[in-house]
C-alpha positions as CSV (number, residue, x, y, z in Angstrom):
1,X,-20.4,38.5,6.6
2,X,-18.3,40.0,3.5
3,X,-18.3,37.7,0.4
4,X,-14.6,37.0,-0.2
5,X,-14.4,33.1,-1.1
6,X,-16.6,31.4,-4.1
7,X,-16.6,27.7,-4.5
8,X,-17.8,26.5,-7.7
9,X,-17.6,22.6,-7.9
10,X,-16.8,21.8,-12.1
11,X,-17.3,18.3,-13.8
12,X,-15.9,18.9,-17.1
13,X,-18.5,19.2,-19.3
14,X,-20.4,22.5,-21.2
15,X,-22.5,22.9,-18.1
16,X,-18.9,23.9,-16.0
17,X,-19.2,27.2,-18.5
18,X,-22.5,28.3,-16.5
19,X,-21.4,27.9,-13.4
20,X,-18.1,29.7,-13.9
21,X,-19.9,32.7,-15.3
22,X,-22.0,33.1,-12.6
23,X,-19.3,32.8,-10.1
24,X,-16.8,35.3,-11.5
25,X,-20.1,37.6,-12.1
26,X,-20.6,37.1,-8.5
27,X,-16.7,37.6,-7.8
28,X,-16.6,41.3,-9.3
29,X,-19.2,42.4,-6.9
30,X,-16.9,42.1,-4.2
31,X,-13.2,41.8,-5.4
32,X,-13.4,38.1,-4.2
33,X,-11.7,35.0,-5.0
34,X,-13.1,31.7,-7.1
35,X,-12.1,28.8,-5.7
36,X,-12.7,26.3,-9.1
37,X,-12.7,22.5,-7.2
38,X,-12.6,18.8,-9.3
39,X,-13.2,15.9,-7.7
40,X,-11.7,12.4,-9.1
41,X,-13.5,10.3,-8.5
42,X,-11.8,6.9,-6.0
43,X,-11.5,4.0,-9.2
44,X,-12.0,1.1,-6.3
45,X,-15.9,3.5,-5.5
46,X,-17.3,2.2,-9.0
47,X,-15.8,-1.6,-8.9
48,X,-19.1,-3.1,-7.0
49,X,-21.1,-1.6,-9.8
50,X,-19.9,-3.8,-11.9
51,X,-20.9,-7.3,-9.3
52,X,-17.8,-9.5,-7.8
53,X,-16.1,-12.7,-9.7
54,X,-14.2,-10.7,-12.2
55,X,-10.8,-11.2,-13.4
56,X,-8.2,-8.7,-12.3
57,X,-7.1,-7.9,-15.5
58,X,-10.7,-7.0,-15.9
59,X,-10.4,-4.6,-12.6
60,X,-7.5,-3.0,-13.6
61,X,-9.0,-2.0,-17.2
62,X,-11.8,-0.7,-15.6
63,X,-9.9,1.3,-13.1
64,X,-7.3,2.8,-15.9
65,X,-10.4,3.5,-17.7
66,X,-12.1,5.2,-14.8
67,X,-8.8,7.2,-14.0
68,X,-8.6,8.5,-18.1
69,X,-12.0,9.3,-18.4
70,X,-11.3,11.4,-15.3
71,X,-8.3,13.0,-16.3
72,X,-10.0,13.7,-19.7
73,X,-12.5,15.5,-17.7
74,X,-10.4,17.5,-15.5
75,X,-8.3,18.5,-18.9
76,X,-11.5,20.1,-20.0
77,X,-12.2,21.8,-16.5
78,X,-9.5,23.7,-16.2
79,X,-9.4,24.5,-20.1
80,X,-13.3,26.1,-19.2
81,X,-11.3,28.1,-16.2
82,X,-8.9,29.1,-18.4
83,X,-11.0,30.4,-21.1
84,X,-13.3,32.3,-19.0
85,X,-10.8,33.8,-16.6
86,X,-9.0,35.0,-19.7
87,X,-12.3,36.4,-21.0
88,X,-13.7,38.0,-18.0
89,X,-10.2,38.9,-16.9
90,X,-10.5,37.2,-13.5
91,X,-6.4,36.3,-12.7
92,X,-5.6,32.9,-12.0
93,X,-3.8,32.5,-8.5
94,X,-1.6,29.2,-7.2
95,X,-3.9,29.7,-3.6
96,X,-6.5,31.6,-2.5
97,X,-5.1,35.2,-1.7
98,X,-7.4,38.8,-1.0
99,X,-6.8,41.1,-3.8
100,X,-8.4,44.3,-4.4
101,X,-9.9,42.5,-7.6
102,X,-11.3,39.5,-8.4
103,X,-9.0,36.1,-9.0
104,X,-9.4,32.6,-9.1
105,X,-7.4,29.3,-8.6
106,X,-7.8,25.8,-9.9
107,X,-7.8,23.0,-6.9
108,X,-8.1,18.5,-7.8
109,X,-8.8,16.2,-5.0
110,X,-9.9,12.5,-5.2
111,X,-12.6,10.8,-3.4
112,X,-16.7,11.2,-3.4
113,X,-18.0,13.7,-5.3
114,X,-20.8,14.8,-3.2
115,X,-18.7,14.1,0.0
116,X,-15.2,16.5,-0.8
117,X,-17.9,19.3,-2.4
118,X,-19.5,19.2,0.9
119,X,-16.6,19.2,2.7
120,X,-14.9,22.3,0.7
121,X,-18.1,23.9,1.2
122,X,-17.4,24.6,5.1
123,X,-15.1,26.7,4.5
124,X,-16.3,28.9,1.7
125,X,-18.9,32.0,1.9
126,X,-20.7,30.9,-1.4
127,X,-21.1,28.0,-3.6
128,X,-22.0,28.4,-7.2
129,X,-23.8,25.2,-8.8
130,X,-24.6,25.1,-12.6
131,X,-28.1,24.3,-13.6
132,X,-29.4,21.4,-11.6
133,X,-31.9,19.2,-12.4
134,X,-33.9,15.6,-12.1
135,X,-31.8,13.9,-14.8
136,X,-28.1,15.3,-14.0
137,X,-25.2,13.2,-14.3
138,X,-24.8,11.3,-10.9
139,X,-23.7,12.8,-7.7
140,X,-24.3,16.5,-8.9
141,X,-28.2,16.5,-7.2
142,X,-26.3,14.5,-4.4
143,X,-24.1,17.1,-4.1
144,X,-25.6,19.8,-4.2
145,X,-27.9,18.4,-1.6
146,X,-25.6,18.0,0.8
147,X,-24.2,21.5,0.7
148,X,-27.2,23.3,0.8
149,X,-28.4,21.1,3.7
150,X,-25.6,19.7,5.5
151,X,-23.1,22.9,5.6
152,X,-25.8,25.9,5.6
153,X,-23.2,27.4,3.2
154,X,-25.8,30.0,0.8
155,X,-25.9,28.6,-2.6
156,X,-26.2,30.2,-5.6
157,X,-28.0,28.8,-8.7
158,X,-26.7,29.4,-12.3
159,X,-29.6,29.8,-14.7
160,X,-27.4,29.9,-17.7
161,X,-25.7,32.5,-18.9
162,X,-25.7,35.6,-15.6
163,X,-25.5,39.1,-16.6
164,X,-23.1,40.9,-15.2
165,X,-25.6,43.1,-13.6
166,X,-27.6,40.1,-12.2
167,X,-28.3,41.1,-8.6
168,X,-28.7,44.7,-9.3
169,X,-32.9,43.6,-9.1
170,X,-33.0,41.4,-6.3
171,X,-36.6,39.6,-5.5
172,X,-37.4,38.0,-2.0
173,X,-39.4,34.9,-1.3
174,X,-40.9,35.7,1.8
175,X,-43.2,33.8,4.3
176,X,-42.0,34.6,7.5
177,X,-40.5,31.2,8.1
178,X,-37.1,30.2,9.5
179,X,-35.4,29.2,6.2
180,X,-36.3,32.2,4.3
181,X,-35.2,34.2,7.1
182,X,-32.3,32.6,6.7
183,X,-31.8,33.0,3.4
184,X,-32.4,36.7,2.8
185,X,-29.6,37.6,6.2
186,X,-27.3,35.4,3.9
187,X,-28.0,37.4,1.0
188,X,-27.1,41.1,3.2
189,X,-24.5,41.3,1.3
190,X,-26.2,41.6,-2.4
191,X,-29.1,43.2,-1.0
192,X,-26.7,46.3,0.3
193,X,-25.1,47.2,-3.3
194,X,-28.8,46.2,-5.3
195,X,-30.4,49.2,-7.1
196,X,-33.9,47.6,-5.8
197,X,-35.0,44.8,-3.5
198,X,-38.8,43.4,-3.8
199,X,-40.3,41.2,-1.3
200,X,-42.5,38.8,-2.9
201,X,-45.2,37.0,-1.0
202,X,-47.9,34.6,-2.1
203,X,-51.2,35.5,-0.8
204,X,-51.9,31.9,1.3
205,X,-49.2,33.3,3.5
206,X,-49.2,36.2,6.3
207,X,-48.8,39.3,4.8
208,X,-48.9,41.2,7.9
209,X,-45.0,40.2,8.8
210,X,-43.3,41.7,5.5
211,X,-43.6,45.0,7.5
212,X,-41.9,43.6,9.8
213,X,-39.4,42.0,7.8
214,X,-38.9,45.7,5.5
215,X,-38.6,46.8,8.7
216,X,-35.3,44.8,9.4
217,X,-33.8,45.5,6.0
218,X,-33.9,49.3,6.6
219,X,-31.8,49.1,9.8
220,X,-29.1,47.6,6.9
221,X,-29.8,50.4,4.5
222,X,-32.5,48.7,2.7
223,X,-35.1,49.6,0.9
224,X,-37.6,47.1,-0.3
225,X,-40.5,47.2,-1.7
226,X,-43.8,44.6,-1.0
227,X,-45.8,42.4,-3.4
228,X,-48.3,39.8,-2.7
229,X,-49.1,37.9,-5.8
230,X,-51.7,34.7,-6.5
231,X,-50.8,31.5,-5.0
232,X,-53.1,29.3,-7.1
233,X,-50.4,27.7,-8.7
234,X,-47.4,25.5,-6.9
235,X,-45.8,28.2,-4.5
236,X,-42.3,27.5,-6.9
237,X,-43.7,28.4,-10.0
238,X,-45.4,31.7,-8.7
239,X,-42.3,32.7,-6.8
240,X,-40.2,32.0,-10.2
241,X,-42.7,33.9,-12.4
242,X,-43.3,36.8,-10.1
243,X,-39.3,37.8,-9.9
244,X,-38.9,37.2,-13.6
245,X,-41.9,39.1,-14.5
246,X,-40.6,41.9,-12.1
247,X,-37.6,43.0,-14.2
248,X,-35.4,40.8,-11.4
249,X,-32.8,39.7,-12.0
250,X,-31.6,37.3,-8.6
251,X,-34.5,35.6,-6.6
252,X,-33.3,34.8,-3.1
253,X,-35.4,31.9,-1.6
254,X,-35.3,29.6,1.6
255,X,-34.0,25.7,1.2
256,X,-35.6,23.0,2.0
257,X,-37.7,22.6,4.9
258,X,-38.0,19.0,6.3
259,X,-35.3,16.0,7.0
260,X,-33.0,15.4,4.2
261,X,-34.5,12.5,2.7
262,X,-34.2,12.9,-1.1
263,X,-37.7,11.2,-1.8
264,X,-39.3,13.9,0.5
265,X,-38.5,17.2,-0.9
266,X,-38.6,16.3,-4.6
267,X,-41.6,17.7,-5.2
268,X,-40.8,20.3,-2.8
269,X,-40.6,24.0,-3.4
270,X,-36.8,24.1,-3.8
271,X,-36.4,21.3,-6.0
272,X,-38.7,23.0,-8.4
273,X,-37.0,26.4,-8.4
274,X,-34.3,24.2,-8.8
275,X,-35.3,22.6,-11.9
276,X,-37.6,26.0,-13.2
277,X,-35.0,28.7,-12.5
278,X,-34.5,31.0,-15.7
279,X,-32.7,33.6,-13.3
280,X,-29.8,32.8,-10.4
281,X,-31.5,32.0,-7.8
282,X,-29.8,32.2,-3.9
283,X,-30.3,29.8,-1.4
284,X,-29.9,28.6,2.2
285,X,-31.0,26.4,4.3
């Protein structure tokens, strides 16, 4: 399936900048359009945090405060959108409409964050995160959580600044199971304009099926290279390493692979690439 819509879910902080840039890098590959999405947050959400008996004229300053803050926030959102649409001359749209370039349009709703990203998700071929890690700002891990496991929507993961020639190396972490399978058919689309593809697979794992697997990829036009590589240290940090240290520039991996119970899979393989990534990382669940 042809990448033609990009979500990329913005908070209003520095952080929104990385996540933009990867997005409209991603965008100029394939003419598409960004989709730039803030959430504000419900005021009445937060009001059991602060415990029952108070005052209304206490609930009402917190909510007004709640709402500013948010505004405030949103202000700075679409100022980031603004900036780097101007500077990477991505157009800025009123909807989402197919152009033979790249554009991008600026879209508020209210309610859970976590929740309305999910939901936007459904209907978008790619979801651009900023950096996420352990000790994010609250209902960014939660979100991105629930789109890569509740939607199967491919996410891609910001590292920082993204070249512009980011998936023009493209590395594969292979081991023949269903979520990496599902990951690197997700990622057809970037494999078919990449200069090279290399599929990397730690040594613990069956290296008998990447034949089969390079096999596949040349029935899309594919070439792809093989490389097993030492699995003595956690699977994530060899995976991470291995593209880097291979002049790669994208490392397409599979999500997580048990029930989405957050104190399960924190540890996990993805949640370290997560937190490790120094290049964008693309993945599906």
């Amino acid at each position: 399936m042809p990448i033609a819509k990009i979500l990329v879910p913005l908070v209003g902080t520095p952080r929104d900048i990385d996540a933009l840039g990867c997005a409209f890098a991603a965008a100029k590959l394939f003419s598409a359009h960004v989709e730039a999405l803030f959430v504000h947050p419900d005021p009445v959400e937060a009001m059991p945090l602060y415990g029952e008996g108070m005052s209304s004229a206490v609930v009402r300053e917190i909510m007004v405060l709640t709402r500013n803050s948010a505004d405030s926030a949103c202000r700075t959102a679409l100022a980031n959108c603004e900036a780097l649409s101007k500077e990477g001359r991505i157009e800025i749209v009123n909807r989402p409409m197919k152009r033979d370039y790249p554009t991008m349009s600026f879209r508020q709703v209210e309610g859970n964050f976590s929740a309305q990203v999910a939901r936007a998700a459904r209907l978008a071929d790619l979801v651009v995160f900023g950096p996420v890690r352990e000790d994010e700002q609250p209902g960014l891990g939660d979100a991105f959580d629930a789109t890569l496991v509740e939607t199967g929507r491919p996410v891609l993961l910001a590292s920082g600044d993204t070249a512009a020639d980011f998936a023009s190396r493209i590395a594969l972490a292979w081991n023949a199971s269903t979520a990496s399978t599902h990951a690197i058919t997700a990622a057809l689309p970037f494999l078919r304009i990449a200069k090279s593809v290399e599929i990397l697979m730690v040594k613990s794992s069956e290296s008998s099926s990447i034949e089969e697997l390079q096999q596949y990829l040349a029935l899309h036009g594919i070439v792809a290279t093989q490389r097993v590589v030492d699995g003595h240290s956690p699977v994530a940090d060899v995976l991470v390493d291995a593209a880097q240290s291979g002049g790669n520039g994208m490392l397409v991996a599979g999500g997580y692979g048990h029930s989405r119970m957050r104190e399960l899979f924190v540890s996990g393989v993805t949640r370290r690439v997560v937190a490790r990534a120094g290049i964008p990382c693309f993945l599906v669940h």
